[in-house]
MIROGU-704017 format. One record per residue (C-alpha): residue in one letter; x, y, z. Coordinates in pm, 1 decimal. Layout:
> lumke; x; y; z
> A; X; Y; Z
...
This chain:
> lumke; x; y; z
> X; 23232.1; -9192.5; -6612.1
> X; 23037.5; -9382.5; -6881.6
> X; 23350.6; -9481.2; -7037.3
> X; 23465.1; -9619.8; -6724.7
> X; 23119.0; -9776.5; -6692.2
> X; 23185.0; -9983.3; -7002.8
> X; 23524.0; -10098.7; -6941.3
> X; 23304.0; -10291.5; -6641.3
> X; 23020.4; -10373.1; -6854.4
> X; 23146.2; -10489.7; -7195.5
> X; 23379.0; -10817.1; -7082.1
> X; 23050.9; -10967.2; -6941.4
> X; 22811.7; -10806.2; -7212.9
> X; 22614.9; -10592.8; -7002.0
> X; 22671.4; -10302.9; -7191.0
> X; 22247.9; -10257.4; -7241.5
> X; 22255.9; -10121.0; -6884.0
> X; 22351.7; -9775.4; -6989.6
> X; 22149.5; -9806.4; -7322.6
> X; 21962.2; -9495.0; -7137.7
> X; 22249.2; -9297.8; -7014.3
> X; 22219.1; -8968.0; -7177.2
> X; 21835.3; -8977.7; -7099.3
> X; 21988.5; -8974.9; -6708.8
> X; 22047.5; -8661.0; -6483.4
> X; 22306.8; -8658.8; -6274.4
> X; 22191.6; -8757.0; -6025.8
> X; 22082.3; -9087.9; -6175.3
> X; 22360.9; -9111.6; -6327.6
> X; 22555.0; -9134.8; -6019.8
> X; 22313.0; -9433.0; -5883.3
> X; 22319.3; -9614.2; -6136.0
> X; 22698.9; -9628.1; -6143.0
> X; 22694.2; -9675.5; -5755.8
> X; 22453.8; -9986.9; -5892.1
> X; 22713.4; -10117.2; -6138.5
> X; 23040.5; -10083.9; -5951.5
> X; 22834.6; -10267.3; -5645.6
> X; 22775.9; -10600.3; -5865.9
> X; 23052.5; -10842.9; -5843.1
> X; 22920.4; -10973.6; -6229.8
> X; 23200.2; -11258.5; -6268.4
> X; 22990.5; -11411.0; -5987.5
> X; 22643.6; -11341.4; -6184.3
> X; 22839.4; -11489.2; -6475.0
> X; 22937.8; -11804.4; -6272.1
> X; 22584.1; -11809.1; -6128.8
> X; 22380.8; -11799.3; -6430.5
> X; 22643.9; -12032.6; -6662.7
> X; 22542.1; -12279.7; -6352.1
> X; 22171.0; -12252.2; -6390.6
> X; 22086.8; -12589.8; -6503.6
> X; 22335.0; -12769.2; -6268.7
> X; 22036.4; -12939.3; -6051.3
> X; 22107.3; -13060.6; -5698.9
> X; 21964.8; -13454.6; -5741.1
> X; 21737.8; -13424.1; -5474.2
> X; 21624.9; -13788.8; -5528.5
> X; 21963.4; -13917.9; -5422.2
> X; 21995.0; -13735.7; -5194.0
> X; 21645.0; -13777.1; -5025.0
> X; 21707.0; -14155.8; -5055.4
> X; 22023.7; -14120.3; -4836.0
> X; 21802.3; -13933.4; -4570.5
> X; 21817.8; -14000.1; -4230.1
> X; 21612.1; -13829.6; -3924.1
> X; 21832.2; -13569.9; -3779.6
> X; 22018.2; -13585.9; -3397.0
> X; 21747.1; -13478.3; -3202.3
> X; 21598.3; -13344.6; -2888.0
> X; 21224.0; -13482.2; -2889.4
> X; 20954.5; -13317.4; -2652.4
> X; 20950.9; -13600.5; -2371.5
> X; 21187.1; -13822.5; -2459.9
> X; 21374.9; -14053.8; -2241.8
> X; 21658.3; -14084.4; -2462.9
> X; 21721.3; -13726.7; -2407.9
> X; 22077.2; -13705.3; -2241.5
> X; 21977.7; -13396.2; -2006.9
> X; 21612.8; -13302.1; -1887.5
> X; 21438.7; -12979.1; -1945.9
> X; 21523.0; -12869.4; -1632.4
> X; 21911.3; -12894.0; -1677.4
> X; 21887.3; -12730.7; -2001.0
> X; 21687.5; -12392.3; -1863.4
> X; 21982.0; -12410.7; -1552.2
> X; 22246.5; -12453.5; -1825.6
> X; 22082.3; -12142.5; -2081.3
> X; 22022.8; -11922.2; -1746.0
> X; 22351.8; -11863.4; -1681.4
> X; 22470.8; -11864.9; -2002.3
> X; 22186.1; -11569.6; -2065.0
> X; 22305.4; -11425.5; -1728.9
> X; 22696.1; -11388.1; -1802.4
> X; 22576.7; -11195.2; -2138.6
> X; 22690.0; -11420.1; -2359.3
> X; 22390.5; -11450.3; -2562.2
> X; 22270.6; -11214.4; -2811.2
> X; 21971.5; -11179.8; -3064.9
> X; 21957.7; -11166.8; -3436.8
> X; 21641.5; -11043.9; -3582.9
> X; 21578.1; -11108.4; -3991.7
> X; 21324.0; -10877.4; -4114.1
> X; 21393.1; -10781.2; -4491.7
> X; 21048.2; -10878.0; -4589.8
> X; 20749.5; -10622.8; -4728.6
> X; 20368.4; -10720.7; -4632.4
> X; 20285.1; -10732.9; -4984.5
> X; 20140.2; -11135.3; -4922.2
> X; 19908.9; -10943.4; -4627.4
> X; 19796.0; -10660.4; -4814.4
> X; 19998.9; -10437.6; -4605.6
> X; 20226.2; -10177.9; -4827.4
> X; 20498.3; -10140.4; -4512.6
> X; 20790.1; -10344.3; -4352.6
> X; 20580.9; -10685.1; -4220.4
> X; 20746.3; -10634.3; -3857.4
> X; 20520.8; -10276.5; -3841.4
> X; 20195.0; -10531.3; -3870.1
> X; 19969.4; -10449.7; -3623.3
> X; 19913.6; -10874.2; -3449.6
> X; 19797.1; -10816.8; -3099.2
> X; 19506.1; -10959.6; -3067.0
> X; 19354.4; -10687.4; -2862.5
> X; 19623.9; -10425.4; -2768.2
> X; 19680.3; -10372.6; -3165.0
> X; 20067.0; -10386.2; -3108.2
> X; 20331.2; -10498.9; -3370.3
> X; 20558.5; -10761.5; -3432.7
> X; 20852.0; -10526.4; -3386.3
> X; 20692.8; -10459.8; -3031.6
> X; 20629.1; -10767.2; -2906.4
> X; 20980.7; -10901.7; -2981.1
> X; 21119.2; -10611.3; -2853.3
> X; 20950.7; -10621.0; -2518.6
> X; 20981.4; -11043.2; -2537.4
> X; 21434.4; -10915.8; -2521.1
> X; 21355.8; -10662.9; -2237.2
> X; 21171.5; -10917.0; -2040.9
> X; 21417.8; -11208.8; -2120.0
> X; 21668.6; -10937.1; -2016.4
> X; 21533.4; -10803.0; -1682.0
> X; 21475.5; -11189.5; -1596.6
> X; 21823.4; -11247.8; -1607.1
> X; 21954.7; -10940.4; -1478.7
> X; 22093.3; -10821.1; -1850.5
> X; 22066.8; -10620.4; -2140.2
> X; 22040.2; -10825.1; -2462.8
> X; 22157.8; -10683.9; -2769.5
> X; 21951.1; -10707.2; -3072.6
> X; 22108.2; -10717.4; -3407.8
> X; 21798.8; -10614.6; -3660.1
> X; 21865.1; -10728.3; -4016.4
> X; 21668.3; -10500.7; -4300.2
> X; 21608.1; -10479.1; -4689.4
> X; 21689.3; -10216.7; -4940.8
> X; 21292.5; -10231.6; -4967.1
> X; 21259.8; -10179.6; -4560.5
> X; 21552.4; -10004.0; -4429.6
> X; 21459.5; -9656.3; -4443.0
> X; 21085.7; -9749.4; -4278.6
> X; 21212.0; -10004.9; -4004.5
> X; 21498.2; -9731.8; -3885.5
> X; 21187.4; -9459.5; -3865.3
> X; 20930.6; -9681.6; -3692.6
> X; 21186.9; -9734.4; -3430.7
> X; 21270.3; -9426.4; -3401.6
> X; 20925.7; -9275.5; -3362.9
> X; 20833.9; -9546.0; -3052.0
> X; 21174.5; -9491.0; -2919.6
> X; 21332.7; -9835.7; -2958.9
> X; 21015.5; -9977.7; -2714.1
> X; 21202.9; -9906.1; -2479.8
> X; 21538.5; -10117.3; -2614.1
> X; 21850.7; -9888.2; -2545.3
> X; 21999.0; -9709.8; -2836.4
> X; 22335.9; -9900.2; -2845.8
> X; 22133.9; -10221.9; -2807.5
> X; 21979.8; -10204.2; -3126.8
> X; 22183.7; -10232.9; -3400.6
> X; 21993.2; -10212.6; -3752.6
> X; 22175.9; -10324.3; -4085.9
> X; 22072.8; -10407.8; -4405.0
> X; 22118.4; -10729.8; -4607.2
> X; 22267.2; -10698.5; -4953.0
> X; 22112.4; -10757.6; -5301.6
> X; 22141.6; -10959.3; -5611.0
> X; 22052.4; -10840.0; -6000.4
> X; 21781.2; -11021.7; -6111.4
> X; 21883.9; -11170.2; -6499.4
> X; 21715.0; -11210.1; -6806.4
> X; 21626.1; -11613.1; -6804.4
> X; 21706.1; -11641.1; -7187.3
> X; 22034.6; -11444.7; -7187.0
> X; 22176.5; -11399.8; -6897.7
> X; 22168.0; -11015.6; -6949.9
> X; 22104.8; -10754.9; -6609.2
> X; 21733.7; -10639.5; -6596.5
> X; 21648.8; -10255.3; -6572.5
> X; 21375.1; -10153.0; -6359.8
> X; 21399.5; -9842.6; -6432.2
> X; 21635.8; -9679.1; -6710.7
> X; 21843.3; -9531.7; -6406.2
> X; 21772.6; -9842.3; -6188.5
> X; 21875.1; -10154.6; -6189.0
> X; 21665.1; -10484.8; -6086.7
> X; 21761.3; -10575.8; -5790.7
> X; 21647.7; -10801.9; -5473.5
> X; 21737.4; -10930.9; -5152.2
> X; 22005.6; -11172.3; -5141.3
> X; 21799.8; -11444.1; -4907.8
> X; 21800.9; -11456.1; -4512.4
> X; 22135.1; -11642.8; -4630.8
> X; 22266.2; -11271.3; -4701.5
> X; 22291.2; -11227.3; -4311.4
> X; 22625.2; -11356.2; -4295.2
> X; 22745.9; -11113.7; -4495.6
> X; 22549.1; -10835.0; -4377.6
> X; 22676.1; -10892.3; -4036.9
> X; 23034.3; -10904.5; -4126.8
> X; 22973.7; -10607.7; -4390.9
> X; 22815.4; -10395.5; -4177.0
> X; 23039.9; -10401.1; -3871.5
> X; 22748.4; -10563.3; -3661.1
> X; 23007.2; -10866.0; -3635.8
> X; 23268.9; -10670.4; -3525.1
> X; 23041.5; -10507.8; -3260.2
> X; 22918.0; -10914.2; -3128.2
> X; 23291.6; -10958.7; -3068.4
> X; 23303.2; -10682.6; -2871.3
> X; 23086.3; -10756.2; -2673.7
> X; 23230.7; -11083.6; -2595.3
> X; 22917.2; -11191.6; -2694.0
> X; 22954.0; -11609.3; -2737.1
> X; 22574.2; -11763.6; -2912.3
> X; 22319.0; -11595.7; -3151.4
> X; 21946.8; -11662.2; -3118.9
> X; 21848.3; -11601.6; -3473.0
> X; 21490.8; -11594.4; -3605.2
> X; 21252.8; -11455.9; -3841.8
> X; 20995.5; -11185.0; -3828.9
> X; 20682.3; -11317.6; -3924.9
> X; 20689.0; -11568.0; -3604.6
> X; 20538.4; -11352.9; -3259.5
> X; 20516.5; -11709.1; -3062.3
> X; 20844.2; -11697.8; -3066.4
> X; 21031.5; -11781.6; -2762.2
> X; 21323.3; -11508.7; -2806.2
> X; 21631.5; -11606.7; -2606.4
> X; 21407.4; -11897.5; -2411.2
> X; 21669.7; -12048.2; -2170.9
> X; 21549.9; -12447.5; -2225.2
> X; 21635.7; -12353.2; -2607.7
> X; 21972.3; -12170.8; -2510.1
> X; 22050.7; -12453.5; -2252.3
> X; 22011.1; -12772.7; -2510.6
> X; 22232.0; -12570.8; -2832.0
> X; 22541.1; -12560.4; -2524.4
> X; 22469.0; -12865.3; -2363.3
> X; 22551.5; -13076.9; -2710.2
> X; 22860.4; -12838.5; -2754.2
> X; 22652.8; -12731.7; -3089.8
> X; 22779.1; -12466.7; -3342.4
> X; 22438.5; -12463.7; -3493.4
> X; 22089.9; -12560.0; -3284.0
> X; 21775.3; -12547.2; -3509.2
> X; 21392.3; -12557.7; -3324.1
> X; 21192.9; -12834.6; -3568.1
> X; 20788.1; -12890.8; -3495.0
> X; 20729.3; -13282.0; -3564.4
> X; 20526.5; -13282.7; -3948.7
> X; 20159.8; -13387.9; -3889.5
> X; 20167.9; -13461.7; -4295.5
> X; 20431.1; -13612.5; -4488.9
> X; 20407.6; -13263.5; -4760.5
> X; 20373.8; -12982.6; -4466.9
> X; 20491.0; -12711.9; -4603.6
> X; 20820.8; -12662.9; -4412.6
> X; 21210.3; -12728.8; -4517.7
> X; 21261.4; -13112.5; -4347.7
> X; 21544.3; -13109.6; -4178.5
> X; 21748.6; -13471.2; -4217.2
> X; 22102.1; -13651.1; -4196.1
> X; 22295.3; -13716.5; -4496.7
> X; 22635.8; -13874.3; -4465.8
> X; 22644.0; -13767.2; -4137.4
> X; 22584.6; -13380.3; -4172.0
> X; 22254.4; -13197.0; -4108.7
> X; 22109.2; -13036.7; -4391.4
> X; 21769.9; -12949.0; -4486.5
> X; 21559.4; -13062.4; -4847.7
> X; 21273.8; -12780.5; -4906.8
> X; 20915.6; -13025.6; -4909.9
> X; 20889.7; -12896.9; -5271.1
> X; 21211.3; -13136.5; -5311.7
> X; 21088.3; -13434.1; -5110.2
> X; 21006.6; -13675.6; -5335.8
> X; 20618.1; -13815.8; -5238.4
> X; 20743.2; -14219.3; -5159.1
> X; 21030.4; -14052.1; -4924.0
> X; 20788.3; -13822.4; -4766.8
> X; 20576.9; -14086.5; -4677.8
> X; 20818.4; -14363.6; -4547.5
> X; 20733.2; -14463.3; -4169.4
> X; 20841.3; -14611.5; -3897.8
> X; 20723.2; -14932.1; -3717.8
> X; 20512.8; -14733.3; -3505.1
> X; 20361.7; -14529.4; -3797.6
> X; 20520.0; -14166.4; -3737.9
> X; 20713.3; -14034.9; -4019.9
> X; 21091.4; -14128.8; -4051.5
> X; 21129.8; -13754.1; -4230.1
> X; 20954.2; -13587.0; -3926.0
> X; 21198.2; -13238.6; -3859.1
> X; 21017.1; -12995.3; -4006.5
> X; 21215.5; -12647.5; -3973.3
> X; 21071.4; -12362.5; -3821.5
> X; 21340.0; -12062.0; -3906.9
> X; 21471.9; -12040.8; -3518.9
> X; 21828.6; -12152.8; -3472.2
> X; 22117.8; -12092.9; -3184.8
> X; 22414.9; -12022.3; -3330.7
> X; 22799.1; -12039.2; -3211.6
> X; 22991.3; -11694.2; -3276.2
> X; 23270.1; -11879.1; -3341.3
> X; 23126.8; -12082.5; -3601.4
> X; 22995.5; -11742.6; -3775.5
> X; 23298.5; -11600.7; -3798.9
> X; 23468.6; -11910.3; -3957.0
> X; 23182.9; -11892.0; -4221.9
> X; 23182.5; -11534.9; -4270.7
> X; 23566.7; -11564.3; -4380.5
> X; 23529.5; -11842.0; -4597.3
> X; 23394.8; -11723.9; -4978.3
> X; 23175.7; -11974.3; -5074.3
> X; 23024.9; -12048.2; -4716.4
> X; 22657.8; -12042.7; -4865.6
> X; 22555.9; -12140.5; -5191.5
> X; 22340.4; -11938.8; -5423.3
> X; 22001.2; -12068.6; -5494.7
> X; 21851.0; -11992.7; -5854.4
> X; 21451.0; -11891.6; -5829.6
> X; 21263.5; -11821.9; -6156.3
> X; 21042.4; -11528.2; -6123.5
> X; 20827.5; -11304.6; -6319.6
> X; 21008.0; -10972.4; -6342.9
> X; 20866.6; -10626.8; -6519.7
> X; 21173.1; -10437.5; -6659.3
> X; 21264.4; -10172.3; -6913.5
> X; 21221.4; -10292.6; -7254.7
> X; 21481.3; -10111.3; -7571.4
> X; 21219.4; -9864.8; -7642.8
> X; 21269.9; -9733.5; -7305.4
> X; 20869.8; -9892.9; -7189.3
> X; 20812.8; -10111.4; -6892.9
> X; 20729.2; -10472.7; -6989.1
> X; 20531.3; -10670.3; -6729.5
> X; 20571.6; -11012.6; -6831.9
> X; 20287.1; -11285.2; -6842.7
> X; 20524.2; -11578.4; -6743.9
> X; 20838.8; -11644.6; -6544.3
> X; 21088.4; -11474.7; -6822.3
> X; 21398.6; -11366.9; -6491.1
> X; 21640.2; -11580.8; -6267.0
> X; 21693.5; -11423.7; -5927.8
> X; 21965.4; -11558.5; -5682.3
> X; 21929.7; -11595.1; -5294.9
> X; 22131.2; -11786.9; -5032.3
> X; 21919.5; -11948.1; -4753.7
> X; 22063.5; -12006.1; -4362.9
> X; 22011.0; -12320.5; -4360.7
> X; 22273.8; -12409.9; -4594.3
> X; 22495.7; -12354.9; -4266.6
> X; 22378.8; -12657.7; -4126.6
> X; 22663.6; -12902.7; -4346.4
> X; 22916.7; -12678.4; -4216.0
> X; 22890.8; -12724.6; -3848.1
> X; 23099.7; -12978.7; -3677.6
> X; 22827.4; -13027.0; -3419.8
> X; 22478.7; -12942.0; -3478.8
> X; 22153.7; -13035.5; -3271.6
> X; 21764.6; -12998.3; -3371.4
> X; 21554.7; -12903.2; -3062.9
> X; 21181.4; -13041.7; -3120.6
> X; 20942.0; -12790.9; -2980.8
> X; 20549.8; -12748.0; -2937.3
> X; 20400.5; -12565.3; -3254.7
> X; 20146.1; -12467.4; -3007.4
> X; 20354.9; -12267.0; -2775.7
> X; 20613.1; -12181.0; -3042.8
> X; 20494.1; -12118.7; -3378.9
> X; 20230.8; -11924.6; -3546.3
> X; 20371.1; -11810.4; -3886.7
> X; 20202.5; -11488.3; -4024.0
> X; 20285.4; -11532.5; -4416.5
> X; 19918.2; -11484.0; -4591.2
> X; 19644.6; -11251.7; -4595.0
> X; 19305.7; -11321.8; -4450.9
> X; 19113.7; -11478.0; -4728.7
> X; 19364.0; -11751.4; -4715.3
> X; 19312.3; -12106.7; -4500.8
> X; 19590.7; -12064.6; -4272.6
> X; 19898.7; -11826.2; -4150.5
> X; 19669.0; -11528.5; -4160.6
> X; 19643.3; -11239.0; -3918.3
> X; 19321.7; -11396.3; -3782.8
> X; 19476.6; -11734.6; -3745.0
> X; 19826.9; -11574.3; -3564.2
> X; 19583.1; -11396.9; -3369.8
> X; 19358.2; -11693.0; -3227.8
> X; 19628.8; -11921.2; -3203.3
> X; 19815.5; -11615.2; -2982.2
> X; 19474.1; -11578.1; -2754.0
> X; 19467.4; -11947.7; -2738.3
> X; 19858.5; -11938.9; -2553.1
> X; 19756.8; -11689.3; -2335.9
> X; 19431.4; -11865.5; -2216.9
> X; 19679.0; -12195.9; -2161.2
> X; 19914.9; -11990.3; -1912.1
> X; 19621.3; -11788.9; -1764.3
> X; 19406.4; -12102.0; -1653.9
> X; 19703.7; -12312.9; -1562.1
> X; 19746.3; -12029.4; -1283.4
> X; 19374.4; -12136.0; -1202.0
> X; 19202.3; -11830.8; -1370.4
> X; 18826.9; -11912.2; -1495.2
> X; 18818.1; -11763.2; -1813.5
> X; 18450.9; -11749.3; -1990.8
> X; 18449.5; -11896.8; -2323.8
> X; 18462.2; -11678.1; -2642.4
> X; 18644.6; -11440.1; -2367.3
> X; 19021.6; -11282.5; -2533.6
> X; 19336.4; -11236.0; -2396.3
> X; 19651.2; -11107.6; -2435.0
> X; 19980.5; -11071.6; -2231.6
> X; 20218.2; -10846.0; -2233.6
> X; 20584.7; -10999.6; -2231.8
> X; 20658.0; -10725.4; -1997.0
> X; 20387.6; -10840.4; -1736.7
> X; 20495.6; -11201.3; -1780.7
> X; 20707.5; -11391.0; -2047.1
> X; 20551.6; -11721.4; -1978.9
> X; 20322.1; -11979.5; -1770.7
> X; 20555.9; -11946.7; -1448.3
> X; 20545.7; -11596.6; -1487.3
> X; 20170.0; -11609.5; -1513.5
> X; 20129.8; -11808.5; -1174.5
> X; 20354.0; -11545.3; -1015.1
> X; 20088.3; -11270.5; -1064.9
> X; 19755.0; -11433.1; -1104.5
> X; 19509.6; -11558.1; -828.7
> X; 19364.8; -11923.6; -857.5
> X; 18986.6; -11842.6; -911.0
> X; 19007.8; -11496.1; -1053.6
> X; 18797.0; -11496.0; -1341.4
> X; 18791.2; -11340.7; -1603.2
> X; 18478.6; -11226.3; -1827.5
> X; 18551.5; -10968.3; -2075.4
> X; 18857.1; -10908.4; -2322.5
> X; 19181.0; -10836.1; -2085.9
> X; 19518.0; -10711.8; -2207.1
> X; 19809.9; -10812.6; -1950.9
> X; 20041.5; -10505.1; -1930.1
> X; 20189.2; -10318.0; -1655.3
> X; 19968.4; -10140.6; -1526.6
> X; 19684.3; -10444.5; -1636.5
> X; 19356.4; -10289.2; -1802.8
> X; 19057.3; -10473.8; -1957.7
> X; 18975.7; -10352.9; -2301.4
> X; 18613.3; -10348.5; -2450.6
């Protein structure tokens, strides 16, 4: 086997990764070769002789232009709100639309040593993000008289841990052949100076996530694509975990991606500040793309309009609609997404077998992003929507100023105190509340089953059947 091993190793001089081999039962001797055989190391070759290549973000910034758009309110829409839900209803209704869940990520940023979709957000009933998105599909579901699909991307790192959790809640009440839970692949990370593989472990190679880009892959690798076909399934609502204002499968959303004929639909908040911290999504030469605003240069962040808003005002928020057909074109095309390079601090396995935990960035680690997509589609649409009723990121632990669980929380409470008093509830102030997707999925739902003039004066949770909660 090791001799086999090398014939891999030696052309691209990796040969150091079995520098430990005879140290190695066999059982780690048999991952480790799993490891190797998995890497595809021309294309870490390619990746890492292309390091220094730089995309010249200041040319293309200067070529900017603000994306096609559908702006909150606008008269230059070409269909209203209302034509858009009609238009997503039935498309929802015929089961043509499925979801795509991303949730490789760990809650190391929150403190929390488990998958981040296991977080514990509701403000008072305590429940996860996994729930709540869960129960947001059944209730988009029952509304339309369907059963949604959800395709759940993992990690390595949460795979194991997502598939129990699940398991022990039984699905929250999703149907076993409506959830279907894959895992993204991984990249080696590289030594910065040489190009060389980096051992974790001396049976374990360094390995990581290969981006939310990765889920194109994934989805073909894993069968999941095979299974949308299927299905006859047509449009993908795709978003992120860390996001439980979410809309999941929200039929205005649905309605304006097939309404512009788009392959790829992206929800955008306007920016309040030329450098928020979100990828700006622009036009260049006639194809959507997005520049990260740690690529923006400052004087074409701040270039305005004649009214004073920004000219680069699309800032993404991670939620697109996307054409099946369009993903399956990508998914058999090689270089569909581009690798990004990211240099990271890495602790690996040093010659004399010890673990080195460098002080500075000394490892290049490669990830594709899903919003390198964008160029590709023939037709694609940004969707402008309320960051109020549609965004609440959860990214940072409490001690931070923003996108903490106390932050998610308030701005969640704050939602539900909009829907609850535009039925005509009198809610005291400094009084929370919480609603269950299952007991209504919006502000029309809300109407449906609240009073004008009920009020309420201690901390409620909305659920079937509804209890307060002290």
């Amino acid at each position: 086997m090791k001799k086999e091993l090398l014939s891999v190793l030696s052309p691209h001089g990796q040969e150091h990764l079995l520098r430990f081999w005879d140290q190695l039962n066999q059982a780690e001797r048999r991952s480790l070769a799993r490891q190797i055989r998995e890497i595809d190391f021309d294309l870490v070759d390619r990746l890492y002789r292309s390091k220094d290549k730089l995309v010249n973000y200041r040319k293309l910034a200067e070529r900017a232009k603000p994306p096609p758009a559908i702006r909150l309110g606008s008269p230059r829409n070409r269909f209203t709100p209302r034509q858009a839900r009609k238009r997503g209803r039935q498309a929802i209704a015929k089961r043509q639309v499925g979801v795509i869940l991303v949730a490789g990520g760990q809650g190391t940023r929150l403190g929390f040593d488990h998958p981040k979709g296991m977080f514990p957000i509701g403000p008072i009933s305590g429940r996860s993000l996994f729930q709540i998105y869960v129960e947001k599909i059944l209730a988009a579901g029952r509304r339309h008289g369907v059963r949604i699909p959800l395709y759940l991307m993992t990690s390595p790192a949460t795979h194991k841990k997502t598939k129990a959790f699940f398991s022990r809640h039984h699905n929250f009440g999703l149907e076993a052949e409506d959830l279907i839970i894959f895992r993204q692949g991984t990249m080696p990370a590289v030594d910065a100076a040489s190009g060389r593989v980096l051992l974790e472990r001396p049976g374990q190679i360094a390995l990581s996530p290969d981006g939310h880009g990765g889920t194109l892959a994934a989805l073909a690798r894993s069968g999941a694509l095979a299974d949308i076909q299927q299905r006859g399934l047509r449009h993908l609502f795709y978003f992120q975990v860390d996001n439980p204002l979410v809309d999941v499968c929200g039929a205005e959303f649905v309605g304006c991606h097939l309404l512009t004929d788009s392959e790829m639909s992206t929800q955008v908040v306007a920016k309040q500040h030329p450098k928020d911290q979100l990828g700006n999504v622009v036009q260049v030469d006639g194809r959507l793309q997005v520049i990260e605003y740690s690529d923006l240069p400052d004087d074409v962040a701040e270039r305005r309009n004649a009214d004073g808003s920004l000219e680069i005002w699309a800032g993404s928020i991670a939620v697109h609609m996307f054409a099946v057909d369009f993903l399956r074109r990508m998914a058999a095309a090689a270089d569909a997404l581009p690798f990004h390079i990211a240099h990271k601090k890495v602790a690996y396995i040093g010659r004399a077998g010890r673990l080195v935990k460098p002080k500075k960035t000394n490892a290049i680690k490669f990830e594709r992003f899903i919003f390198d997509l964008m160029p590709s589609a023939a037709r694609a649409i940004v969707v402008e929507v309320d960051p109020q009723e549609a965004f609440a990121p959860l990214k940072n632990a409490s001690r931070a100023a923003t996108d903490t669980p106390e932050w998610v929380r308030a701005q969640m409470v704050a939602q539900h105190r909009r829907w609850l008093r535009r039925a005509g509830a009198e809610i005291d102030d400094g009084v929370a509340v919480e609603i269950c997707p299952l007991w209504a999925l919006d502000a029309e739902e809300t109407a449906a089953k609240i009073k004008p003039g009920t009020r309420i004066a201690e901390a409620t949770y909305f659920c079937n059947p509804c209890r307060p909660i002290s």
